[in-house]
N, C-alpha and C positions, 0 to 999 in steps of 0.2 A: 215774556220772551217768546218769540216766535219758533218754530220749529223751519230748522233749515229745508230746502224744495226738497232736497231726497231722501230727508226725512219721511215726509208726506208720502213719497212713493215706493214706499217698504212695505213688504207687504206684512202690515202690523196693526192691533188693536190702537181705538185710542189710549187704554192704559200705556200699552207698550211704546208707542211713538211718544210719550210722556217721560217714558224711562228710560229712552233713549235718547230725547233731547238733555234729559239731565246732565249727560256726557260731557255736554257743550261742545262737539267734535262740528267742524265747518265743513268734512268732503268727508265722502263715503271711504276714503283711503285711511283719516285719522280716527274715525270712528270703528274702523275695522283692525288698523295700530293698536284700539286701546281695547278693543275686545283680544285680540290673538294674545297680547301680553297677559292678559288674567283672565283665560277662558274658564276656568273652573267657577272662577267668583262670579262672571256673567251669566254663565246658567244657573248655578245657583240663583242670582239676580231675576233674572228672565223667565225660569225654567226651561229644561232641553231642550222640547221639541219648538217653542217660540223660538229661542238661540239658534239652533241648527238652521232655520228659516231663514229667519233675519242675518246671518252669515252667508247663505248661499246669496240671498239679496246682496248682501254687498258684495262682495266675490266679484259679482256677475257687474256690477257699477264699476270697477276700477278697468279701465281700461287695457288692453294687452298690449301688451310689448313695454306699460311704465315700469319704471325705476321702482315705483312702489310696489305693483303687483309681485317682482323679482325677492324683496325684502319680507311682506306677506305670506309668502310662500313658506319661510325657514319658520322650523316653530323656534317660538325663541326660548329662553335658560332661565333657570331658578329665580330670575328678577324681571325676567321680561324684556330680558338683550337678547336679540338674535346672533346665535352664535355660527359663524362663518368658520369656514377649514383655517387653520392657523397658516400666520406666513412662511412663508419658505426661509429657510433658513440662509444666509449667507454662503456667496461661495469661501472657500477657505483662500486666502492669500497665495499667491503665486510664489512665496518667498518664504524660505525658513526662519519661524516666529524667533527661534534660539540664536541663529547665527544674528539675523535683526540686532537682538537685544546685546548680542555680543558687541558688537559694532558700536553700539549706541554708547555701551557703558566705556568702552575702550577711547569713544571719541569723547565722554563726558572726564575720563579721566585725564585725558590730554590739555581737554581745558583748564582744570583743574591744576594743573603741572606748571603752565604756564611753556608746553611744548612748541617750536616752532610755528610760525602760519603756515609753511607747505607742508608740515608733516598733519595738522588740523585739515586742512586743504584738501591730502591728499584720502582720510580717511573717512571727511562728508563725502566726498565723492563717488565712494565704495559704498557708505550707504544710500547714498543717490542711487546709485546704480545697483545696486541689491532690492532695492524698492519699487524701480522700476520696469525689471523684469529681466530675463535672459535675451533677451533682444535688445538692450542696452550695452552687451559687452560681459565683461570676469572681472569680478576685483579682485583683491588678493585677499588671505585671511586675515587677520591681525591675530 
């Protein structure tokens, strides 16, 4: 198997370009994925001062401004996930979760009853419009 082109222009022994094509990595971006995920095992593999080399080499291969250089960057986490700032958490509802739930159970028990259709009618409606915001109008409470 041949050694990929930018293999070739690492600045590396023949052993080393040996031990680096073993990777099997196709662009200077996956072969630097799979060193950044298990850098301690790569030097170890390598030895440091070859590793440090051959990282600044590809570093300096990925181009600026990709998608990938941005990923590369983050060191990544105990398995070799790059770990990002967590999501932002949701805003909280514009609407009282309690009174919601009031509403809900009160229209769930009307069904249940067998209560009129306007009086059902008029109590989706409340939660319609409780759910929809204060810019919909006031329902009543039940």
């Amino acid at each position: 198997m041949a050694a990929p082109d930018f293999v070739k222009t690492l600045p590396a022994t023949e052993e080393e370009a040996r031990k680096l094509q073993s990777f099997g990595a196709e662009s200077p971006e996956a072969l630097l994925a799979m060193i950044t995920a298990g850098r301690d095992a790569f030097d170890a593999f390598m030895g440091r001062d070859p590793a440090n080399r051959i990282v600044r080499a590809l570093r300096a291969m990925v181009p600026p401004g990709s998608d990938s250089r941005r990923r590369l960057r983050d060191p990544p986490g105990g398995l070799g996930a790059s770990l990002q700032p967590p999501p932002k958490a949701p805003a909280p509802p514009a609407f009282d979760i309690a009174r919601r739930d009031r509403i809900f159970e009160h229209l769930q028990h009307l069904r249940r009853s067998g209560a009129p259709a306007e009086e059902v009618s008029r109590v989706e409606q409340e939660l319609d419009a409780l759910l929809r915001g204060p810019s919909s109008g006031r329902a009543t409470q039940p």
